[in-house]
Each structure stands twice: as structure tokens, then as C-alpha cells.
N, C-alpha and C positions, 0 to 999 in steps of 0.2 A: 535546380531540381526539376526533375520531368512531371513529377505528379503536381498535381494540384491541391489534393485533399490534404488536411493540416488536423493534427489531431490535440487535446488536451490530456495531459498526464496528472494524474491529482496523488500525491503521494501523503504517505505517513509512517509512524514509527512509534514503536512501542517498547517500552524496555530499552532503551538506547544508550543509555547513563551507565559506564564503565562499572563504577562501584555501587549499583544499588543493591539490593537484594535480590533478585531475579539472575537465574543465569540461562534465561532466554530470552534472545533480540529478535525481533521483527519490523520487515519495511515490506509498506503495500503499494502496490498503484493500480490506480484505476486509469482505462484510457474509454476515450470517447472522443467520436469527431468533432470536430469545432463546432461543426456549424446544429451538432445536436444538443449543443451544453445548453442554451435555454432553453428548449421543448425538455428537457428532463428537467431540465430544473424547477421548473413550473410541473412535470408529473410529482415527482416530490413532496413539492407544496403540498397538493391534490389529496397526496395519502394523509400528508402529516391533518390536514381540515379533515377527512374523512374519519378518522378516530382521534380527531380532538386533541389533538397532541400541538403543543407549541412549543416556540422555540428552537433551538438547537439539537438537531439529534445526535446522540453520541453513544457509545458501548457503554460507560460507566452509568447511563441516565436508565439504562434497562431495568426493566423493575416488573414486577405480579401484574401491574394497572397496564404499563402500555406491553406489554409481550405479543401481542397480535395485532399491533402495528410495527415493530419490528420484525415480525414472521414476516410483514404484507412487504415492506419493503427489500428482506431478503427476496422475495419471490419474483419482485418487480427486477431486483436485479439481474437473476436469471432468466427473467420472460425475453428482456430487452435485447434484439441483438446489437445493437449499440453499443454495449459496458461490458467490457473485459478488465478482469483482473489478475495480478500479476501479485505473489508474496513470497518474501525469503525469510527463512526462519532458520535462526540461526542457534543451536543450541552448545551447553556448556561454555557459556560465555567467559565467567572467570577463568577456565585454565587456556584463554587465548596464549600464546606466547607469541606476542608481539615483537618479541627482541628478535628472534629470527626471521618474522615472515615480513612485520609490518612496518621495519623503521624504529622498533621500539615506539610507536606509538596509534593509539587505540584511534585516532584521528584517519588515521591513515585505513587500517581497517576499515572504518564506517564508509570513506570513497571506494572504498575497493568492491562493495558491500551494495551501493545505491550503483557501481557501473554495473554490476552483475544485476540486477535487479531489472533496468531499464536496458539492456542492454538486447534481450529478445524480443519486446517490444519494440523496440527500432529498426532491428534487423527482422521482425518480419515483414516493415512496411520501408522498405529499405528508400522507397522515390519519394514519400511522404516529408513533412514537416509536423516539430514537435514544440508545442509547450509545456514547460515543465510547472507546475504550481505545489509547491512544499509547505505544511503547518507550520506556524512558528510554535519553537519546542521550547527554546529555551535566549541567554541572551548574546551567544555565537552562531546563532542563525545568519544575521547576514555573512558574515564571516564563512559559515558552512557551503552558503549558496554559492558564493563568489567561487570559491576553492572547488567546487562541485561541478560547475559549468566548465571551467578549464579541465580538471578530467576528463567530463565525458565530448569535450571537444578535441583532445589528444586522443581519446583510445577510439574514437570514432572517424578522424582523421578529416573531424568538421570545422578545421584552422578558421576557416570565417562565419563560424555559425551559423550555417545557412539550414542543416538540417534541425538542428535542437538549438532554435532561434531566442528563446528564452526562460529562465530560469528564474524562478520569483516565488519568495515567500508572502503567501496569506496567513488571515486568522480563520479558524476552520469558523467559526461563525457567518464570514461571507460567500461562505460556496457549500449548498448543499451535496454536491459531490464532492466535494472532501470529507465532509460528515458522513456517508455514505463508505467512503474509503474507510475510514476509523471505525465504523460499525465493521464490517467485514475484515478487518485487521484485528482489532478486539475480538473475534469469536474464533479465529484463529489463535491468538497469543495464549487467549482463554483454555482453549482445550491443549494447548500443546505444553504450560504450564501443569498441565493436572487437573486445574481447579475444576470443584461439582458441588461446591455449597449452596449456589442461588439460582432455584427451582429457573427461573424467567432467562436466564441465561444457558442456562443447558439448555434449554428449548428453543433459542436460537441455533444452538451449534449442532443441535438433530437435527433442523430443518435444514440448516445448510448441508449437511452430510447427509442427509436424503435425497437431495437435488440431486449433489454431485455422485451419489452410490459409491461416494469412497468416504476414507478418514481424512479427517484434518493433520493428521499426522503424516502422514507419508508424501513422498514427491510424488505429482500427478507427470506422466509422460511427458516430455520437452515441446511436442507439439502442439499441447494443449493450449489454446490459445484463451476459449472463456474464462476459466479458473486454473490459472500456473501458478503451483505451487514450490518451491524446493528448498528442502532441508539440506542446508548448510552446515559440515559436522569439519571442526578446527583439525588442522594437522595436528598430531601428535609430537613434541617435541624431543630431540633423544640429547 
């Protein structure tokens, strides 16, 4: 590779499970250079001591008490030019027809799903190198990663791994920027499913929609490099 700089991917997933009730999926990624993942990670910290917040931060922990700790860190997100993020939302999930497009199976979709996902993020920094780091979801995670890595090393034409050197599931508890990911992934999932029952959560996803002067609902331009978003809507089956 000619570049030098090497960057971290921090992905996540919401809605991901074929038969739950939701028939909207979402995968997010966060990127940041290597060499800036502990100065943010340590800013993080910073906020979370700053309004008294411990532990883990996550979309579901959003509540009336901490809501302007999670404003402060949407805001850090966008100050930073460091953290770009990257989300595919995928809606009407149930009427996939898999028999045509995927193999007959929903397995194959979700790779299909994470290369599109990561797939502009690598091609904008095309001389770079990539770390991939994924939540574990469930208990075909490693199974998922393994299978995930030979994809995006076939459609990328990285046969010796050299650009997207590794692929490795954590627990979001050890990386604040994957908790980071999941908050900005949950206020997407959040509005794109409908939901407006809980005051502290709408009020993250107006702050985010104020930043970006658009909706959480629509694809942002291609080029869009801070906040790329895009709505993924399934063939129709005839």
C-alpha cells in the first residue's frame, strides 16, 4: 500500500434478526484514524465525568436525567473532524425475497448489506489501510466475522488482506467509539422506525437533524463524507 495512514471502523446493527418484529434494519460505521482512537477516547470519557454519567453509553440508556449528555456528545461528534459516519437503512425488511436475489438466504443479504455499507468508506481512502471492529450481536458472530472478511476481501480484490487487514468482533463495553456508533445508529433506527414516545430521545434526533439541516430519513448525497446515509429499499419480486 502507498499510504501510510490506517484507519479504525467501528461498526454496529440494529434490527438485524430476519423474524423480529421490526421491518427495519440498520448498520452503522464509524471511521477514525488509528492513531486518533485514544485522544477521543479519553475525550469521551471527559464528557461522560463532565455530566456525571458512568458506565456504558448506549441509545437504550437515554433517559429525561442524562439527555444533555447525550446532546453534548452528538455535538462532539460533529465538532470533530476526525469521526465520520456512514449508515444503511434498510427498510421493509419482511418482504425481502431472498429466493431471487440472495441465495434464498437472509445470511447472504446481511454480507451483501455490510460490503455496501463499508464499501465507500474504503474507496474514498482507496491507499489507506483498514480495521474493521464489530459488536458482538448474537452467537454466530464469529462465524459472521470470518464469512464477512472473505467478502469484503473478494469484492475489494484485497486476496492478501493488505487493505482491510482485520476484522474483529468486540464487546461494545470496551470501546467507547463503538458505543458512540450505537448511539448514532439508535437515533437513526429510532426515527426511521416512527417512534416519538420518549420525550429524551426525540431530542436527540432533533439535535441530530439540526446539525445535519436534513432528515434522518432520506439519503444524504454520495459524497457526503461526515454523515452518509442511504436508504436501501428491496427489489420488488414479480
Amino acid at each position: 500500500m502507498s499510504g501510510e495512514e490506517s484507519y479504525n471502523i467501528y461498526c454496529d446493527e440494529s434490527c438485524h434478526i430476519l423474524h423480529d418484529h421490526n421491518d427495519i434494519m440498520a448498520l452503522g460505521a464509524l471511521t477514525v484514524p488509528k492513531e486518533k482512537v485514544r485522544s477521543i477516547s479519553k475525550d469521551i470519557r471527559k464528557i461522560k465525568q463532565e455530566y456525571n454519567c458512568h458506565g456504558e453509553l448506549k441509545w437504550t440508556k437515554v433517559s429525561k436525567k442524562n439527555t444533555l449528555f447525550y446532546i453534548a456528545l452528538v455535538d462532539y461528534f460533529f465538532s470533530n473532524v476526525d469521526l465520520s459516519f456512514r449508515a444503511l437503512v434498510i427498510g421493509k425488511k419482511h418482504s425481502l425475497d431472498h429466493e431471487q436475489y440472495n441465495d434464498g438466504s437472509h445470511d447472504s443479504f446481511y454480507y451483501k448489506m455490510y460490503f455496501y455499507l463499508i464499501r465507500n468508506i474504503v474507496e474514498n481512502r482507496i491507499d489507506h489501510k483498514f480495521e474493521i471492529y464489530i459488536d458482538i450481536k448474537d452467537t454466530r458472530s464469529g462465524e459472521k466475522v470470518y464469512k464477512l472478511n472473505d467478502v469484503l476481501a473478494y469484492n475489494f480484490r484485497d486476496f492478501e488482506k493488505k487493505q482491510v487487514s482485520k476484522i474483529q468482533q468486540i464487546r461494545s463495553h470496551e470501546s467507547e467509539l463503538l458505543q458512540l456508533a450505537d448511539l448514532l445508529l439508535g437515533a437513526i433506527t429510532y426515527e426511521n422506525r416512527g417512534l416519538h414516545k420518549n420525550p429524551a430521545k426525540k431530542a436527540i434526533v432533533q439535535r441530530m437533524k439540526d446539525q445535519l439541516g436534513s432528515s434522518l430519513r432520506e439519503s444524504t448525497p454520495p459524497w457526503e463524507t461526515k454523515f452518509n446515509l442511504f436508504r436501501f429499499s428491496p427489489r420488488e419480486s414479480f
